[in-house]
N, C-alpha and C positions, 0 to 999 in steps of 0.2 A: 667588605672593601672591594673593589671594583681594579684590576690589573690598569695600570697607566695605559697599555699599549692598543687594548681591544675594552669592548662593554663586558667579559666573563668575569662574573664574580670570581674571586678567590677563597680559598679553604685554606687554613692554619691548620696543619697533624705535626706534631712531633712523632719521626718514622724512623726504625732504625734498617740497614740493611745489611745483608754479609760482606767483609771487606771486598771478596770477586766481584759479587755487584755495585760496589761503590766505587773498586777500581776502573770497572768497565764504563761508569757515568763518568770519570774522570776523564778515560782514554779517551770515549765518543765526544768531550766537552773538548778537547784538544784537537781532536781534529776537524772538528766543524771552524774551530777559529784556524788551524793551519789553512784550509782550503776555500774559508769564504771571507776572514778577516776578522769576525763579527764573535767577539766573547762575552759568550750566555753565563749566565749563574747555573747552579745546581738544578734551581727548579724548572727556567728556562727549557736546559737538555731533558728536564724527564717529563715536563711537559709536550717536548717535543719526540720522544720516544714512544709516549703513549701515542700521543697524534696519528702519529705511522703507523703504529700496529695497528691503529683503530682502522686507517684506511685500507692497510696489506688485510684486514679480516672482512672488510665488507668486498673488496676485489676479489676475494675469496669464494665470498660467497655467490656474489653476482656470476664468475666464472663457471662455480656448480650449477646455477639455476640453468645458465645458459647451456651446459653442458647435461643437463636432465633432460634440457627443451631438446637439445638434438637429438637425443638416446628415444625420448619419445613420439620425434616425426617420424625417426626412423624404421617405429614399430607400425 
């Protein structure tokens, strides 16, 4: 099945999580509609959760590389 919104397929799991981490989807889903208007579903916010992390780990890493690259002009 194909998401309405983009061409990314979609995956079906039934997934369970700790109530902390399904509190914390609930809290993060609250306040994305307090502060942009716009109320996501469940999967929505954790697809949008992953999103981010996936970007803050490649900024991450990019920032090492860059930070190698100096430590090694320097030598």
């Amino acid at each position: 099945m194909i998401h309405p919104n983009n061409s990314e397929q979609l995956v079906f799991r039934q997934v369970a999580f700790p109530v902390s981490a399904f509190d914390y989807l609930k809290e993060l889903q609250r306040d994305i509609e307090r502060q942009t208007g716009q109320r996501l579903n469940n999967n929505q916010v954790l697809a949008r959760i992953l999103a981010e992390h996936r970007q803050s780990n490649v900024e991450s890493v990019e920032r090492n590389a860059n930070q190698s690259g100096k430590s090694l002009q320097g030598n």
